[in-house]
C-alpha positions as CSV (number, residue, x, y, z in Angstrom):
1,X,27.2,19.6,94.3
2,X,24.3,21.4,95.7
3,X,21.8,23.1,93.3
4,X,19.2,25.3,95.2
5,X,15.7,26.0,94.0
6,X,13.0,28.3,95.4
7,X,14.2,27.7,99.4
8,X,14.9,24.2,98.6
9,X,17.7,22.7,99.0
10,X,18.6,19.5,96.6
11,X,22.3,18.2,98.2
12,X,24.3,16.1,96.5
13,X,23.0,15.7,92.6
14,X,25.4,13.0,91.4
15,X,27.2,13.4,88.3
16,X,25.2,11.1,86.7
17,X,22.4,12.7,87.4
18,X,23.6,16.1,86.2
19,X,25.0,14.0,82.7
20,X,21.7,12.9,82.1
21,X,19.9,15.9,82.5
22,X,22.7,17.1,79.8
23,X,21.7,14.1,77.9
24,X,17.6,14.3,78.2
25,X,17.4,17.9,77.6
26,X,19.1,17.4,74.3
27,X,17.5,14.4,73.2
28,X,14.0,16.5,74.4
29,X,15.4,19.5,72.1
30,X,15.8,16.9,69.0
31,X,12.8,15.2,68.9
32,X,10.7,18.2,69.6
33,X,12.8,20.0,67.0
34,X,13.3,17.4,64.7
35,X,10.7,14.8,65.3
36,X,7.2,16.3,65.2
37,X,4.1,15.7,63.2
38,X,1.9,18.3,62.2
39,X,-1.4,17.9,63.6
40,X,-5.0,19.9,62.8
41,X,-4.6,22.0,65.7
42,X,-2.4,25.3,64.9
43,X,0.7,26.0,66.4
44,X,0.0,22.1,68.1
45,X,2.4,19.3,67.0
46,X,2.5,15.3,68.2
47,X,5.2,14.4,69.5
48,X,8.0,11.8,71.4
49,X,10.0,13.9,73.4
50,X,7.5,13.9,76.5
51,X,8.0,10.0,76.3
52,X,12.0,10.6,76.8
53,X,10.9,13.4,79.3
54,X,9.1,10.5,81.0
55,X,11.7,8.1,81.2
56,X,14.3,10.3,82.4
57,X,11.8,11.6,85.6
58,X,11.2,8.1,86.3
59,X,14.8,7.1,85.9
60,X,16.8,10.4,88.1
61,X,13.5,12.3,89.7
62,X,11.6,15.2,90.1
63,X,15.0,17.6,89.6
64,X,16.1,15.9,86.6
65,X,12.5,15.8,85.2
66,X,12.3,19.9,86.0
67,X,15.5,20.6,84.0
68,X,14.8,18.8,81.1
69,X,11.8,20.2,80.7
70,X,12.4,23.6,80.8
71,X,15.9,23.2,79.1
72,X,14.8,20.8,76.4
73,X,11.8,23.2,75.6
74,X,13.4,26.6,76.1
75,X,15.9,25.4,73.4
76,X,13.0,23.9,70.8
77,X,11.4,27.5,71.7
78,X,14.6,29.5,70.8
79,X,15.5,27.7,67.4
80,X,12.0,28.6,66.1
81,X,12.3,32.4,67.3
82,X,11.4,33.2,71.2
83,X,10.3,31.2,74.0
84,X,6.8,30.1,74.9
85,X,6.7,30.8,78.7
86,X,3.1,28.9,79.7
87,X,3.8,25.8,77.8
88,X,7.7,25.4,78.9
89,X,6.2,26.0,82.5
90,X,3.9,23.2,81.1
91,X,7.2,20.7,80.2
92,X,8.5,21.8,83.5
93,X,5.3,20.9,85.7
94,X,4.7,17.4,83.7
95,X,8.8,16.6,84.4
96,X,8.2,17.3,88.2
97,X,4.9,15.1,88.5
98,X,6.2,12.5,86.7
99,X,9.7,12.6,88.8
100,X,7.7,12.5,91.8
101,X,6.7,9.0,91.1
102,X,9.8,7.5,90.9
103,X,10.4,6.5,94.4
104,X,7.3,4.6,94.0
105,X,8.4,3.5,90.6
106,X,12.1,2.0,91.3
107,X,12.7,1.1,87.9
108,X,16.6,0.4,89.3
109,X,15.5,-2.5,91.0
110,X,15.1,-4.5,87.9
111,X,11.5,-5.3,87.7
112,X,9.2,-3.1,85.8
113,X,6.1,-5.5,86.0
114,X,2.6,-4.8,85.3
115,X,2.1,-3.0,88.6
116,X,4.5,-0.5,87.8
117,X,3.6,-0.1,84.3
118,X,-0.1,0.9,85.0
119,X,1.3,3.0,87.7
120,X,3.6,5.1,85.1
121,X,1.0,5.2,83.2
122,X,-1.3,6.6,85.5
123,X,1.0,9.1,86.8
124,X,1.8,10.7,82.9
125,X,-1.8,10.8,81.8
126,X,-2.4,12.6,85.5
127,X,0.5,14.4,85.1
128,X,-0.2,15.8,81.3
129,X,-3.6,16.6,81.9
130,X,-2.3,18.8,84.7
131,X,0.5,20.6,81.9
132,X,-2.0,20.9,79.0
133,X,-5.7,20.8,80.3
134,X,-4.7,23.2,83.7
135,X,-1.5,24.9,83.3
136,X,-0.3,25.3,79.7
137,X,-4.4,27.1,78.7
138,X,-4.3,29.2,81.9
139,X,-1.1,30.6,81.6
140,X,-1.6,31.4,78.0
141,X,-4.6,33.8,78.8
142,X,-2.5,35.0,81.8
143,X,0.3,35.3,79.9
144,X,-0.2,36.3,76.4
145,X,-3.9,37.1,76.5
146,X,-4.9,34.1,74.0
147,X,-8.6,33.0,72.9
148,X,-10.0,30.9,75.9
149,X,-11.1,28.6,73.0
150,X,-8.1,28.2,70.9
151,X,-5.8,27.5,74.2
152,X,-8.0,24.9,75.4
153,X,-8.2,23.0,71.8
154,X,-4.4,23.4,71.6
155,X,-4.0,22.2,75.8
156,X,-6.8,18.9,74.9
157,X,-4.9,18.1,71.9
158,X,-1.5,18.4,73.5
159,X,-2.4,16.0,76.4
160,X,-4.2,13.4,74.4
161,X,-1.6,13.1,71.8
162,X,1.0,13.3,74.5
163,X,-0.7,10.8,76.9
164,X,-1.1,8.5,73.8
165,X,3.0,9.0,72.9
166,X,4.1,8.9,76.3
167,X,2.7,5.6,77.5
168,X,3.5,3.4,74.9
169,X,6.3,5.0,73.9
170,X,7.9,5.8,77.4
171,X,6.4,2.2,79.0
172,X,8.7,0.4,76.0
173,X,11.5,2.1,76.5
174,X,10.9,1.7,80.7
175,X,10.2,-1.9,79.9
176,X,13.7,-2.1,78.3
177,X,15.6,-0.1,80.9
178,X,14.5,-2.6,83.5
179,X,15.7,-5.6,81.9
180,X,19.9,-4.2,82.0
181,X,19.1,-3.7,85.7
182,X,19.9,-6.3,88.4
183,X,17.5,-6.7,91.0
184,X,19.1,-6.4,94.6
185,X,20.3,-10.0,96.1
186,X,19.9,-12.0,92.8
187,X,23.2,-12.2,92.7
188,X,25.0,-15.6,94.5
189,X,28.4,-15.8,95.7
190,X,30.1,-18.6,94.6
């Protein structure tokens, strides 16, 4: 299957890739539907989906990361009323950056060690204070016109509670994944 996405081409998305995108975009919709906690901030929630979002970039890449973002959010947008353009662009943007790390990352080699924990942790607080501080604000007063004010309280907010949820969250679950893997060559023939 070829899937083809402003003048880039991305050949052969396996099946598996394509099933977990089906899979991360709907556990993304549940937990943001289903699982969030009120916070101070209006129209601002905490949340655990960006952990799963996390996960899944790290686990089939940038592609994967994309279309559960915007997927996963277009959906927890819809079931409430309409879609929130700047902060789905947001989900989309923190899906890619963290997918981009994950040929650095090879959490299918079995070892998910300090090393690579501190780097996936780097790479989602990076990565979310590019979607909330950067992207989600300025494309909310692009966008839809909003207070500079209110969409940068919403954006700090967003990022903190999101950095906070996404590395322990997303590094426990990562820590987990590792450990069903097999690292390459530790198997001997008898």
């Amino acid at each position: 299957m070829e899937l083809v996405m402003a003048g880039t081409s991305f050949k052969s998305i396996s099946i598996r890739t394509i099933v977990a995108i089906g899979i991360g975009a709907a556990l993304f919709f549940v937990l943001g539907r289903f699982v969030s906690i009120p916070s101070p901030i209006p129209n601002t929630t905490i949340n655990i989906q960006y952990a799963v979002l996390a996960v899944f970039a790290i686990i089939y890449g940038p592609v994967a990361g994309l279309l559960i973002g915007l997927i996963g959010h277009t959906l927890i947008d819809l079931s409430w009323g309409s879609p929130w353009w700047s902060w789905i662009i947001a989900s989309v943007v923190f899906g890619v950056l963290v997918g981009l790390a994950s040929k650095k990352i090879n959490i299918d080699s079995g070892k998910f060690e300090i090393k690579s924990i501190v780097g996936f942790n780097i790479v989602a607080v990076i990565a979310h204070l590019i979607a909330w501080i950067v992207v989600a604000p300025v494309l909310d007063i692009l966008i839809y016109a909003e207070p500079v004010n209110k969409v940068f309280a919403q954006g700090a907010f967003a990022a903190a509670s999101n950095i906070v949820t996404t590395c322990v969250v997303g590094t426990i679950i990562l820590v987990a994944y590792a450990k069903t893997r097999t690292a390459k060559g530790s198997l001997a023939k008898e």
